[in-house]
C-alpha positions, 0 to 999 in steps of 0.5 A, a space after each residue: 342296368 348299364 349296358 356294359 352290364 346286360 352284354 356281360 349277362 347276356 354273355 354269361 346266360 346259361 345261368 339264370 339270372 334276374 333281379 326280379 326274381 332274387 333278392 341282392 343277396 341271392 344274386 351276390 352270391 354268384 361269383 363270376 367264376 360261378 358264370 364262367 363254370 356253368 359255361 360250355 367250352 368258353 372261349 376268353 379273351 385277355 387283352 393288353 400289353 402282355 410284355 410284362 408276363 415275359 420280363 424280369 423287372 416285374 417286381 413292386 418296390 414297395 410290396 416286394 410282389 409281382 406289379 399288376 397290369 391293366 387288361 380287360 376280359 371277354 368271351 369270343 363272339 360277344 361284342 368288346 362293349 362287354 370286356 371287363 376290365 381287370 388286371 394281371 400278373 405273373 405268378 408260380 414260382 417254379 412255373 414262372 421261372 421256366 415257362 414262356 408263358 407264366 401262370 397268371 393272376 387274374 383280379 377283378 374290381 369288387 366294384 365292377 364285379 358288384 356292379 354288374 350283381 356278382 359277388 366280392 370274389 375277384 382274384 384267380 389264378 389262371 394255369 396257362 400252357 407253360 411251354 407250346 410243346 408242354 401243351 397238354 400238362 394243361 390238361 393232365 393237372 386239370 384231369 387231377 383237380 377234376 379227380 379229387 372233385 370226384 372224390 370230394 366237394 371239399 376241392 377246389 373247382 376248375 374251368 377249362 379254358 379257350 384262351 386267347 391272349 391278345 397283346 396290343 403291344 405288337 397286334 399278336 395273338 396266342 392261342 392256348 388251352 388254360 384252366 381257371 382256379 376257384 378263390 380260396 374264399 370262394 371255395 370257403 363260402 361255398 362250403 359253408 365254412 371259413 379259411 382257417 389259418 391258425 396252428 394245425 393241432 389236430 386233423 379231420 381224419 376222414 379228410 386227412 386220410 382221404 387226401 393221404 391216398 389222393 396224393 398217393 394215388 397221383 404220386 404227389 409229395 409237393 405239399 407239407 402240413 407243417 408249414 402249409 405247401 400247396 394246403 389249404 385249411 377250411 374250418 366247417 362249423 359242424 366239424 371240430 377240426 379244419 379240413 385240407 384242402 390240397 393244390 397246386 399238382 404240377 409236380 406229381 407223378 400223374 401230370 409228369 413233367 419234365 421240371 418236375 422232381 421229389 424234394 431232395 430230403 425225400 427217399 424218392 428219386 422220381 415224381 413216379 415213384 410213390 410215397 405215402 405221407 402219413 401221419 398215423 399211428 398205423 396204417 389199418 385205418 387207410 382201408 375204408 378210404 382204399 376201398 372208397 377209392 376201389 369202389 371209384 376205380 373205373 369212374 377214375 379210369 373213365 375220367 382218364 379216358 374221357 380227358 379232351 387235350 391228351 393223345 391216346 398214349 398219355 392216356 394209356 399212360 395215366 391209366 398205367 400210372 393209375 392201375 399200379 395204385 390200385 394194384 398197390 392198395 389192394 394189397 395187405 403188404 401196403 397196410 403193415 
């Protein structure tokens, strides 16, 4: 084993990890995401020439998508021998065209990443802190994926982040709050099933209805079925229909951001005001998953509670947000 890869594994230690005592095959299913997860409070550092997350010209002539750029990672307090390299790019759409700092995307060689005994997994996307006075909408899109985490493992995972950006193009630093997102094929594999993507005939209506109040309960209507915005579909062997699995929550009523605003064709003027997008032939059979959700109330609102990076008045907030949907629900007008 190179040296590069004992520092990274000693980086990453709190999970156990010897090649004695797991076949390839064991160890290569750990991703480094998997590493990263298990960490306490990790501090990561990227460093590079970061003028490009700030310009315009960022864009590959010949793929018509945003250039990479090379960088390495690397946790704080382990020695730089153990930076991985990588590259980095911009990503978002709305994101990226308003915040001084864009969301990012973050890809590992398989090569290395084998290398060193971690699995094929090797693009995620980085939510950063969009705008300094913006700072804690970090924390409350990350409190929503941690949500739906509670409710289901069919979510994709996140790690929150001390990030630092280190920028050798002119010696400074940032320091910030981010999150990381588990891959899409990560997240597949994980559960046991694979990425699905052809015609959405027919739904798992368990996990449809389940993700219907989801997004009702955080005032989300940025995702469509039809054409598959900010969705994602994962065929389980033991299922006949592909599961949903939902994303990108910067625009819903929970997170509240000052950008963010309904579609204009839907019949809602503000994030805050609640639509429930629901295909079904009635709305009867929204009560076993209400009252899953009833059941959750006060795990939910304790999550709330316990969000590190919001001020005492965006909790009250959140929770306020959240009480009127079980307010909402528990009513038999919200069935007719």
């Amino acid at each position: 084993m190179t040296r590069f890869s004992t520092l990274f594994l000693i980086a990453v230690a709190t999970i156990p990890f010897s090649c004695q005592q797991e076949s390839k095959k064991e160890v290569l299913s750990i991703s480094i995401f998997d590493k990263i997860y298990e960490l306490e409070n990790p501090s990561v550092r990227i460093t590079g020439d970061l003028t490009h997350l700030y310009g315009d010209n960022t864009i590959d002539e010949e793929s018509g998508k945003e250039s990479y750029q090379p960088a390495t990672l690397s946790f704080e307090g382990i020695s730089t021998e153990a930076a991985i390299p990588l590259k980095i790019a911009k990503r978002g759409v709305t994101r990226k065209r308003i915040c001084d700092f864009p969301p990012i995307k973050l890809k590992f060689s398989k090569d290395t990443l084998s290398n060193i005994g971690l699995s094929k997994f090797n693009t995620y996307k980085l939510v950063t802190h969009c705008i300094d006075s913006l700072e804690s909408l970090v924390s409350k899109e990350f409190l929503v994926y941690k949500l739906y985490n509670h409710f289901t493992d069919n979510s994709f995972r996140v790690k929150k982040l001390n990030m630092i950006y280190e920028d050798v193009s002119n010696g400074k630093e940032i320091r910030k709050t981010a999150f990381l997102i588990e891959e899409d094929e990560e997240l597949a594999h994980r559960l046991n099933a694979s990425l699905y993507e052809g015609p959405i005939k027919a739904l798992d209506r368990q996990q449809y209805a389940q993700m219907v109040i989801f997004q009702y309960m955080i005032g989300n209507t940025d995702w469509n079925l039809t054409n598959g915005h900010n969705m994602k579909w994962i065929q389980k062997a033991d299922l006949p229909s592909p599961t949903p699995i939902p994303y990108d929550f910067d625009f819903c009523g929970l997170v509240n951001a000052p950008h963010a605003s309904p579609h204009p064709q839907m019949p809602i003027t503000s994030v805050r005001e609640r639509l429930l997008q629901w295909r079904g032939k009635g709305k009867e059979e929204l009560r076993e998953v209400t009252a899953e959700f009833s059941n959750e109330k006060n795990a939910v609102l304790s999550m709330v509670n316990n969000q590190a990076g919001l001020s005492e008045d965006e909790k009250a907030d959140i929770s306020g947000f959240i009480e009127s949907f079980y307010t909402e629900v528990g009513q038999s007008s919200f069935y007719e």
